[in-house]
Structures are given as structure tokens and as C-alpha cells.
VOVOGU-333018 format. One line per 10 residues: number of its first residue (from 1); their letters; for each residue x, y, z of C-alpha. Coordinates in Angstrom, 1 decimal, padded with zeros to 4 digits. Layout:
NUM = a = X:Y:Z; ...
***
This chain:
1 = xxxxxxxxxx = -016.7:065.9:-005.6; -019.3:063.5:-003.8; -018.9:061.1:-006.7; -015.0:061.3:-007.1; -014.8:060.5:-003.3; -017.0:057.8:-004.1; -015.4:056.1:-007.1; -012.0:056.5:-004.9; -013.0:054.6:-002.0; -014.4:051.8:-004.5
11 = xxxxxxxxxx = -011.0:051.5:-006.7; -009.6:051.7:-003.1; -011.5:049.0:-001.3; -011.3:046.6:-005.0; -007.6:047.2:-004.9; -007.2:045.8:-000.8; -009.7:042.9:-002.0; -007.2:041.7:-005.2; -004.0:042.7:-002.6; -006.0:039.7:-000.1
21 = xxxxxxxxxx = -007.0:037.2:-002.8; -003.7:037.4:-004.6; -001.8:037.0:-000.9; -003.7:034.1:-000.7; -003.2:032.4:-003.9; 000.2:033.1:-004.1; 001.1:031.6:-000.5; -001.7:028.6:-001.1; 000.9:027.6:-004.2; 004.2:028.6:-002.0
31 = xxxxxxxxxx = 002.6:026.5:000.6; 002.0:023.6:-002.2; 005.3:024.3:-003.6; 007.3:023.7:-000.5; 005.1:020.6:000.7; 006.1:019.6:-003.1; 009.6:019.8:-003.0; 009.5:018.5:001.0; 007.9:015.6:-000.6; 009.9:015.1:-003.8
41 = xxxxxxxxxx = 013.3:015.2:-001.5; 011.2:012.5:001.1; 010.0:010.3:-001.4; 013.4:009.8:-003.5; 015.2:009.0:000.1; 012.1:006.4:002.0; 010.1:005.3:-001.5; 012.2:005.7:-004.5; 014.4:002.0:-003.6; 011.3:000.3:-004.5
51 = xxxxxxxxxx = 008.8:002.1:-005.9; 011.3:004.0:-008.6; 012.7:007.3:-008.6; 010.0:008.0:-011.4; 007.6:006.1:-009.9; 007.3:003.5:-012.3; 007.6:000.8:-009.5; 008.9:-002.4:-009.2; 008.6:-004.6:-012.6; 006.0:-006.9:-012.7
61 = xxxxxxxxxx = 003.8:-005.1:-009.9; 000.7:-006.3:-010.7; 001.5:-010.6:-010.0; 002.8:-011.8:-006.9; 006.3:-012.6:-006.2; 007.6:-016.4:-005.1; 007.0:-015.1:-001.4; 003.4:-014.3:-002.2; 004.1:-010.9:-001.3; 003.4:-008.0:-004.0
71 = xxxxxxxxxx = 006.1:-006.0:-005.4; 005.9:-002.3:-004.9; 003.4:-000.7:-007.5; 004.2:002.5:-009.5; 002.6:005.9:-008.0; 002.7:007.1:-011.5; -000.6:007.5:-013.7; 000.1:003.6:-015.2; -000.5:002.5:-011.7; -003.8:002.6:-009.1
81 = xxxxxxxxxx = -002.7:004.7:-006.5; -004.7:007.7:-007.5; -007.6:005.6:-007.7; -007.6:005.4:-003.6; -009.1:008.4:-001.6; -006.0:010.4:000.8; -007.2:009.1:003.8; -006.6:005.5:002.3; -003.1:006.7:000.7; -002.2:008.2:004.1
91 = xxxxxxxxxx = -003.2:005.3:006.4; -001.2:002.9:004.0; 002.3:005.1:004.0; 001.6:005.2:007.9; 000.6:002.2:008.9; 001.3:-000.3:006.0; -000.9:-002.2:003.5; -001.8:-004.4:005.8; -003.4:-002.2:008.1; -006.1:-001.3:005.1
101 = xxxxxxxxxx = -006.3:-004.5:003.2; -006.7:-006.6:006.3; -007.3:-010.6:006.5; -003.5:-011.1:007.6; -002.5:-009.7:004.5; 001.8:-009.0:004.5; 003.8:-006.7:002.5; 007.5:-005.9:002.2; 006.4:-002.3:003.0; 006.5:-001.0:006.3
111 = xxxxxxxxxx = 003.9:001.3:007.6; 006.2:005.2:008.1; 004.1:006.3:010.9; 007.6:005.8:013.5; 009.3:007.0:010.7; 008.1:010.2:009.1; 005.5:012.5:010.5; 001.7:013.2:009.4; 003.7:016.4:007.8; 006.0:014.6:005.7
121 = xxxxxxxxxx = 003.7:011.4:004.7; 001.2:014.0:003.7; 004.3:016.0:001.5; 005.3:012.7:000.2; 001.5:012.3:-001.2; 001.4:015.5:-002.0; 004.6:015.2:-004.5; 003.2:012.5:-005.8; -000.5:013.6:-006.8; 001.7:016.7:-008.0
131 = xxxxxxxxxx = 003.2:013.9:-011.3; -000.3:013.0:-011.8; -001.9:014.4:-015.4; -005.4:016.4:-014.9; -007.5:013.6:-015.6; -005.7:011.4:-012.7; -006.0:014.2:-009.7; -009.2:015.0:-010.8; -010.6:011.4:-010.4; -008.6:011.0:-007.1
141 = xxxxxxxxxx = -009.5:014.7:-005.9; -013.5:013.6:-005.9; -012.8:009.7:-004.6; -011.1:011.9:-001.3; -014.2:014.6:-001.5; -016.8:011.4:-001.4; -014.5:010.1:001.4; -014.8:013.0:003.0; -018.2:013.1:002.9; -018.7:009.8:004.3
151 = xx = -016.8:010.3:007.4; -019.1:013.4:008.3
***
């Protein structure tokens, strides 16, 4: 009886444990999800005019136009924006390019920050890691962790 009592409370307390865990999975990919589509629906309405509604970007991205300026560069894995750390992503969308590459530097894009919220810069990132392939969030997850670690 001792044992039965036993092996019930263990199958009980093993049951509430994978009850907790799989709350928390599924509402950590719900929560994903939703910043996801938040993004997705952000991104094709503030971004997709010059950066591409499959974020290819703007043709010839990588030489300058006549003005000097740059023209918008694809968020796509062809491009380098998953080479940059979040914080560097995130200070870009908000403030601008300017505001990170420095030395007077000018863009056509504007810095979002009076715009969108932290909420909705950070979905609009999030949707766009979220087209990346493994190898690409993967690189970019680690360049944020060293980030991270840098800052602390």
C-alpha cells in the first residue's frame, strides 16, 4: 500500500511538472507567434516600401546611390542584417543608421522610435529573424549573447 501511495504521488507530482513545462512552451511559441504576426503585419506597412515585401531590398543595395546615400538593404539571409547583435538592429529601426554608424553619416531611413514603440520595433525584428534559415539566427543569436555579455 506504502509503495502504491508512493508511486501515485510520483506519477502525480511528474504529471504537474510536464502540465508547467508544457504551459510554458506552448505560451513561449504563442507569445513568439503573436510578436511574429504583430511584426509581419508592422513590417509590410513601415519597411516593406523599401526594403521589399520579401525582404530582398532595394536593388543594387550594396553601392551608393547618386545622392551618396545607400539604398535600403534586404533583411533576408542574402543580406547582413543578421550579422548585427539586437541591440544594434533595435537602436538602428529606432533611431536611424546614423545614430550607430556615426561620423555624419545620412540615410533615407528614418529612425521609428516617434513612430512605433520598443514593442512593435522589437516584433518587427522579431518577424524578421523569424525568415532567417538556422544557420543565420544561430550566428545572429550568439553575436546578441556576446553583446549581452559585454554590456554586463
Amino acid at each position: 500500500m506504502r509503495r502504491r501511495t508512493v508511486m501515485m504521488v510520483f506519477i502525480a507530482a511528474l504529471a504537474g511538472v510536464a502540465t508547467i513545462a508544457g504551459v510554458r512552451l506552448f505560451s513561449t511559441r504563442s507569445g513568439e507567434a503573436a510578436a511574429i504576426a504583430q511584426g509581419r503585419q508592422l513590417y509590410a506597412g513601415m519597411c516593406a516600401s523599401c526594403h521589399g515585401a520579401k525582404l530582398a531590398g532595394q536593388p543594387g543595395w550594396d553601392r551608393p546611390l547618386p545622392s551618396g546615400r545607400m539604398p535600403a538593404p534586404p533583411h533576408d539571409a542574402s543580406g547582413h542584417t543578421w550579422h548585427h547583435p539586437d541591440g544594434v538592429l533595435f537602436r538602428i529601426t529606432r533611431e536611424g543608421p546614423g545614430a550607430v554608424v556615426g561620423d555624419g553619416y545620412e540615410s533615407d531611413m528614418p529612425g521609428f522610435g516617434g513612430i512605433l514603440s520598443d514593442d512593435d520595433i522589437r516584433a518587427v525584428l522579431t518577424f524578421i529573424k523569424s525568415t532567417w534559415p538556422e544557420r543565420e539566427r544561430t550566428y545572429q543569436g550568439e553575436m546578441s549573447r556576446r553583446e549581452i555579455g559585454k554590456t554586463q
